[in-house]
MIKOL-797181 format. One record per residue (C-alpha): z, y, x. Coordinates in Angstrom, 3 decimals. Layout:
! MIKOL-797181
<site <Z; Y; X>>
...
! end
This chain:
! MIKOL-797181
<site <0.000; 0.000; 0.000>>
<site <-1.457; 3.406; 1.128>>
<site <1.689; 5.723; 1.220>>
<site <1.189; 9.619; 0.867>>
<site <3.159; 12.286; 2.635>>
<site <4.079; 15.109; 0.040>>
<site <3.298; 18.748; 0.700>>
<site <5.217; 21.877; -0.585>>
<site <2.120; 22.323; -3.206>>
<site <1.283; 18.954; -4.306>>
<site <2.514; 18.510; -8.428>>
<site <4.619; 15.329; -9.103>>
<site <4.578; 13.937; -12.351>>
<site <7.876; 12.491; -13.476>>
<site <7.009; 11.355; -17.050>>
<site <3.399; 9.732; -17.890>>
<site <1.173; 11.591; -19.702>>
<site <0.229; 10.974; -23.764>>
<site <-2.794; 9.163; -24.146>>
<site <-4.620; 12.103; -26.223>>
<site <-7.503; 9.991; -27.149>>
<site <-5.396; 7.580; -29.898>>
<site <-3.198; 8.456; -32.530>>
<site <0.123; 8.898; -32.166>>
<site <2.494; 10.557; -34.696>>
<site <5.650; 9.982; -32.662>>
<site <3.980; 12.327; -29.745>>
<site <1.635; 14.964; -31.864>>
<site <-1.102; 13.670; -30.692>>
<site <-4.481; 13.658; -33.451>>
<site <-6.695; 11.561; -31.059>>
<site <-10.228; 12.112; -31.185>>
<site <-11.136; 9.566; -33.766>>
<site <-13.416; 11.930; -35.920>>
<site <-13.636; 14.948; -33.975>>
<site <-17.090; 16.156; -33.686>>
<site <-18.701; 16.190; -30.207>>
<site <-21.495; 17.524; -28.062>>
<site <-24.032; 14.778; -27.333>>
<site <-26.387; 16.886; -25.035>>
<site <-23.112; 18.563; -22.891>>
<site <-21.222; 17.528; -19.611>>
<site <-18.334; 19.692; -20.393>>
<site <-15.226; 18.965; -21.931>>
<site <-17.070; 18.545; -25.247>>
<site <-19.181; 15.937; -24.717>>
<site <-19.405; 12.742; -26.400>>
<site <-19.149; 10.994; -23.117>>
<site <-16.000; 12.516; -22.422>>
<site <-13.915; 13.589; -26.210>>
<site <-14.763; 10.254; -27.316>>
<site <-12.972; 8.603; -24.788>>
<site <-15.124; 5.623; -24.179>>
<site <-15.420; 4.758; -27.619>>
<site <-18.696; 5.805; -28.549>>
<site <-19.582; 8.050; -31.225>>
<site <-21.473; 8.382; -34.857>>
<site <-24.442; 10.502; -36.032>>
<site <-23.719; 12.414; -39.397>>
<site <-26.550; 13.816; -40.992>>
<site <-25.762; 17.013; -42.593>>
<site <-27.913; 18.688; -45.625>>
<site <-26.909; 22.049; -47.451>>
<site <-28.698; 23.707; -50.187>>
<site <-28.593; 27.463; -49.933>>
<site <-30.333; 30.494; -51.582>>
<site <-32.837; 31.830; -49.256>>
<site <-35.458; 34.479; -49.062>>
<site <-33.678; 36.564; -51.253>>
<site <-35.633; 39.541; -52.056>>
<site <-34.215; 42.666; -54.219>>
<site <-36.607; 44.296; -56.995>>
<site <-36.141; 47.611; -58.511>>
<site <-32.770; 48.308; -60.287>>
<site <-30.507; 45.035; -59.919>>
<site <-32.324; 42.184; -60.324>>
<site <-32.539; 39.738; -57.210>>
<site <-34.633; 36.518; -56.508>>
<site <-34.088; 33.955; -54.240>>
<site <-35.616; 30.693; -52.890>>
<site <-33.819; 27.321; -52.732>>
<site <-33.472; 25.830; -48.905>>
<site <-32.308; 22.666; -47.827>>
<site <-31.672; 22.175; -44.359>>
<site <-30.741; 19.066; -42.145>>
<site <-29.065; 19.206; -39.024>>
<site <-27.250; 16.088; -37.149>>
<site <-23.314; 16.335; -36.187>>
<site <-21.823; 13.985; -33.740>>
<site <-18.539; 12.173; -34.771>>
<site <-16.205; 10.464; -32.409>>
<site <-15.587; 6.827; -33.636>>
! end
């Protein structure tokens, strides 16, 4: 076994750390299950990362909104119907 000689700077950890990627009510922690992700980022967002090894799920979004609204003379306003799609990315 490797040993390590301590500086003045180096942190120690007395306690281990939560595991932040499960649930656990008795710590606070929420996990990750659900949380929506980044697929195309290398940050802390990510997929690869949030998800903690898990993998993740594709959600397909669609929302119907007025659009194209246009205003003629006094009070009277028309609009179009728009649906768009967009994907979301869910942990699992």
């Amino acid at each position: 076994m490797k040993r390590h000689t301590l500086k003045s700077d180096d942190l120690i950890f007395l306690t281990k750390s939560p595991d932040y990627c499960t649930k656990d009510d008795r710590m606070g922690s929420l996990g990750t299950a659900g949380r929506k992700c980044n697929v195309t980022s290398n940050g802390t967002d990510s997929c690869r990362q949030l998800c903690c090894g898990r993998g993740y799920r594709t959600v397909v979004e669609e929302k119907i909104e007025r659009c194209q609204c246009k205003y003629y003379s006094c009070c009277y306003v028309k609009c179009k119907t728009c649906k768009t799609t967009t994907q979301i990315y869910e942990c699992s």
